[in-house]
C-alpha positions in Angstrom: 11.4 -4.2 1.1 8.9 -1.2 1.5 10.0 1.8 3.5 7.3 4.3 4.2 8.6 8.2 5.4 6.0 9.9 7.1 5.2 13.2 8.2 4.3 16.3 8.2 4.5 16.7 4.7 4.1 17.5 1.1 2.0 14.4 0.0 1.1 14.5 -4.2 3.0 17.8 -3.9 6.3 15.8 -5.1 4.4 15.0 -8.4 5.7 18.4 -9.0 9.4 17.8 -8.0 10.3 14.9 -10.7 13.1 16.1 -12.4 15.0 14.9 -15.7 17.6 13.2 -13.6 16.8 9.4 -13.6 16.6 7.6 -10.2 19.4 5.4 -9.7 20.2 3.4 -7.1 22.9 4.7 -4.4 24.3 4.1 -0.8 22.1 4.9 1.9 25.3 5.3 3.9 26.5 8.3 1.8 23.3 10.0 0.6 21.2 12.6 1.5 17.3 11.5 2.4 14.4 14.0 2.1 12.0 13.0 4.7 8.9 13.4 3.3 4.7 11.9 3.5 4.9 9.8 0.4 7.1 9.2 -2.7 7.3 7.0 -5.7 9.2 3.8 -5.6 12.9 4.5 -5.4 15.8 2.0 -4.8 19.3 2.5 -2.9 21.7 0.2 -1.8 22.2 -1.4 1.5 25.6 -1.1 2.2 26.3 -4.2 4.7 24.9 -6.6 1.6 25.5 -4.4 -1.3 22.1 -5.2 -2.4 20.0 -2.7 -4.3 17.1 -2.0 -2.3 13.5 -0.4 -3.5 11.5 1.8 -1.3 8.1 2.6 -1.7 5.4 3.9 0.6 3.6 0.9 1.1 5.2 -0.6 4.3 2.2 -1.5 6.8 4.7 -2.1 9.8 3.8 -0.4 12.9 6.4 1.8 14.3 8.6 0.4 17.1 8.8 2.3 20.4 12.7 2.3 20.5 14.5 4.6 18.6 16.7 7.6 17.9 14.9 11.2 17.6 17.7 14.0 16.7 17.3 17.4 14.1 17.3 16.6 11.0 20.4 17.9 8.7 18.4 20.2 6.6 15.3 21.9 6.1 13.6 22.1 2.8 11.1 24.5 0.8 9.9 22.9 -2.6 9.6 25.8 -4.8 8.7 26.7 -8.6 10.1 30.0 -10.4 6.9 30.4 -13.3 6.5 32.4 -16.2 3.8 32.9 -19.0 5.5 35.1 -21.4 4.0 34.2 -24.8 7.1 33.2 -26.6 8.3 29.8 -25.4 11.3 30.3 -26.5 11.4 33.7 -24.2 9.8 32.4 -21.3 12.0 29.9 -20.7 15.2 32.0 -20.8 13.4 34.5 -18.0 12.7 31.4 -15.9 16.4 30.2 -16.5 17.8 33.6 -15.6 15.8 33.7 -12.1 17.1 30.2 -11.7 20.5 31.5 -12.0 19.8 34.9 -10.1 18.7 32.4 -7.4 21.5 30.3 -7.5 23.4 33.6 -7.3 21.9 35.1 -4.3 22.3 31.5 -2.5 25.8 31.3 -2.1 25.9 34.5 -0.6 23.0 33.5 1.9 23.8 30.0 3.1 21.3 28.6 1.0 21.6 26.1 -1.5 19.5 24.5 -4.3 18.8 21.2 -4.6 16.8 18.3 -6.7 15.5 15.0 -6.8 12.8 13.4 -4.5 14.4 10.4 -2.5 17.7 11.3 -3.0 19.1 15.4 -2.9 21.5 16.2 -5.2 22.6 19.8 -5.6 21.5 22.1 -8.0 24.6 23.9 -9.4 25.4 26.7 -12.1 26.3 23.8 -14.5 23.3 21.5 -14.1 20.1 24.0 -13.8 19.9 24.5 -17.4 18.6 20.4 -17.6 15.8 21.1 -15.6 12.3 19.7 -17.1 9.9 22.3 -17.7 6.2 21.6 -17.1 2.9 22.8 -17.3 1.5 25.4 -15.2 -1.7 25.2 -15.9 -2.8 28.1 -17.9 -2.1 28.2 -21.7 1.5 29.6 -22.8 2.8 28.9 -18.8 5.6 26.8 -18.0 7.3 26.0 -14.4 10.4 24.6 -13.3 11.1 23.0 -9.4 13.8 22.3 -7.4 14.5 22.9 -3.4 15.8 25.5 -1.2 17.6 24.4 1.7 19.8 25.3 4.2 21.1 23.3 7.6 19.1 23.3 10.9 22.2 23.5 13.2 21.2 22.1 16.5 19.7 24.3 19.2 16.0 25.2 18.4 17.1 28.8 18.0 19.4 27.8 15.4 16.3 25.8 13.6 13.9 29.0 14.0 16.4 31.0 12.3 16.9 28.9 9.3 13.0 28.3 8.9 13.4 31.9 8.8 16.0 32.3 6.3 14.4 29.8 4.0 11.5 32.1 3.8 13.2 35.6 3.2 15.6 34.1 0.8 12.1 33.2 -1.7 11.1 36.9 -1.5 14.7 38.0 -2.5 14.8 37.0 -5.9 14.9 39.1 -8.0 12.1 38.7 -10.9 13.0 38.6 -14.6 10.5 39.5 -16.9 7.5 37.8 -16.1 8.5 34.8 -14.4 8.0 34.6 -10.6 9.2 32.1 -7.8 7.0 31.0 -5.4 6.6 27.9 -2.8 5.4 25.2 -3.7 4.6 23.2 -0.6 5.3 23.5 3.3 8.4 22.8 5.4 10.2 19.3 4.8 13.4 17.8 6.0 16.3 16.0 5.4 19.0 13.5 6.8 22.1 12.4 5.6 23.7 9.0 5.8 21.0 7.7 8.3 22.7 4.5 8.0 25.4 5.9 10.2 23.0 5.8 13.4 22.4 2.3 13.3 24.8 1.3 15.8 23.3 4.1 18.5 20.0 2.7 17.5 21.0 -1.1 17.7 22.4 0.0 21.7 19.2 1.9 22.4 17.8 -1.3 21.7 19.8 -3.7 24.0 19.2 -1.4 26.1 15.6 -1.8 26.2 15.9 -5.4 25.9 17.5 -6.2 29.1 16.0 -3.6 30.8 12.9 -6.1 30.2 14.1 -9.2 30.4 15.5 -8.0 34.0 11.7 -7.3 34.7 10.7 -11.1 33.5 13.3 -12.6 35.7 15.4 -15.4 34.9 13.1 -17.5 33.4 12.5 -15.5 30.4 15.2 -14.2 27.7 14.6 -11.6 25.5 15.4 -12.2 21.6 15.6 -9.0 19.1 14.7 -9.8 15.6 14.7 -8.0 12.4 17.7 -5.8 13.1 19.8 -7.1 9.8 16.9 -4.7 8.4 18.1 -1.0 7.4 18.1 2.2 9.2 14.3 3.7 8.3 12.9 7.1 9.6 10.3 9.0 9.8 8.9 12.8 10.7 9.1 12.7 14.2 8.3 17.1 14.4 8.7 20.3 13.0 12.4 19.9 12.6 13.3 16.5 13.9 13.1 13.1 12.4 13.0 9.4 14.2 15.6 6.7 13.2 14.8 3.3 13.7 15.4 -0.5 12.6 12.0 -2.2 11.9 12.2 -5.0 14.7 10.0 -7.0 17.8 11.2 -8.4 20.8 9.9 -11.8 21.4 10.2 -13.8 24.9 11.7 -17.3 25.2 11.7 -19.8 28.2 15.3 -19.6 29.8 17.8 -22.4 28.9 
C-alpha cells in the first residue's frame, strides 16, 4: 500500500536525515509521524490487522474531499551542527560536545531533539553519541543531523510562538571549537498516533454520505468504500495537517 505525505516540505532534504538507527516496522497507533513532501519506503503496522505495512511516496490516489484538518502535534526544524577541524578524531568530539550543549540547553527551553525520517524517536543524552557522521562537502568536514522540535499547542498564537522558539533556540548554542549548527531545511510537522482520528474521520464521512444520498432521494443509496484502509495525511498549511481514509462514494439503485 503506498502512502504519499505531502506538503510544504523538505523534499531530497531528508537524504540528509538518515540516521544509523534501522527502520523497523511499528504501530501507527502509537508513533509519532513527521509530515513531510517525500520519503523513502518505510513500513509500520496497521493495528486493526496487525499487518506490517510499507509506505512509499508513490500513491497516485487523488485526495478525497472529506476529512479531518486539526494542528499538527509538533513542529520540526531539520538541523546539522558541522565542523572541519583537521583532526578527525577532534572534529568529531567538538561536533559531539555541541550536540550535548544542545541537548543541554533543550530541556531547559521546551525543546527537544529528535531522529529518524518516518518515524521520530527522541534524541537523548544516551543515544546522540550513535549518530552517523557524513560528509559535508569540503575536505576534512563532517556533519551530523537530527530535529528540533517543540509542540504547537492549539491557538495560532501558541503555533507563532513555538515557530519562534524553534528559531532562537538554533542561535543559542553555544559553539565548540569549530563546529557550528545550522538549519538544514524549512518548517515541517508532525502527528502522533493519527490512527486515533479514524473514527471522527469515518463520522465525518457518514455524515457526508447521507447528506447526499438525502439529495438523490430514495431511489439512490449511497455506499462508502475503501474505509478498512488506514488513517493517511497530508500538509494541509503552515501548521496544520489533513487526516483522511483513502475512499469513494459510489451510488446504487435503491432496494
Amino acid at each position: 500500500m503506498n502512502i504519499r505525505n505531502t506538503g510544504l516540505g523538505l523534499g531530497a532534504m531528508l537524504l540528509g536525515l538518515a540516521m544509523a538507527w534501522p527502520a523497523q516496522a511499528q504501530d501507527i497507533n502509537e508513533g509519532e509521524i513527521v509530515v513531510t513532501a517525500s520519503r523513502a519506503q518505510q513500513s509500520y503496522i496497521d493495528p486493526r490487522t496487525n499487518r506490517v505495512i510499507e509506505v512509499d511516496d508513490d500513491d497516485a490516489g487523488a485526495l478525497p474531499a472529506i476529512g479531518l484538518r486539526r494542528r499538527a502535534d509538533n513542529a520540526l526544524i531539520p538541523v546539522i551542527i558541522a565542523g572541519d577541524t583537521r583532526d578527525q578524531t577532534q572534529r568529531r568530539e567538538e561536533i559531539l560536545t555541541m550536540v550535548r550543549s544542545a541537548l543541554e540547553l533543550a530541556r531547559r527551553s521546551n525543546i527537544e531533539l529528535a531522529i529518524g525520517d518516518f518515524f521520530v524517536v527522541p534524541l537523548t543524552p544516551d543515544n546522540y553519541r550513535t549518530l552517523a557522521f557524513y560528509g559535508d562537502g569540503r575536505p576534512d568536514s563532517e556533519r551530523v543531523a537530527f530535529f528540533i522540535k517543540t509542540r504547537l499547542g492549539t491557538s495560532a498564537d501558541e503555533a507563532n510562538q513555538a515557530i519562534t522558539r524553534l528559531e532562537q533556540f538554533i542561535r543559542s548554542v553555544p559553539a565548540a571549537g569549530r563546529a557550528e549548527i545550522r538549519a538544514n531545511g524549512p518548517l515541517t510537522l508532525s502527528i502522533v498516533a493519527p490512527d486515533q482520528y479514524r473514527s471522527q474521520i469515518l463520522d465525518l464521512i457518514a455524515t457526508d454520505a447521507r447528506s447526499i444520498a438525502e439529495r438523490f432521494g430514495p431511489d439512490q443509496r449511497v455506499e462508502a468504500q475503501g474505509l478498512d484502509r488506514p488513517v493517511q495525511w497530508r500538509r494541509a498549511g503552515v501548521t496544520e495537517v489533513f487526516l483522511y481514509i483513502p475512499h469513494r462514494l459510489v451510488f446504487r439503485p435503491a432496494g
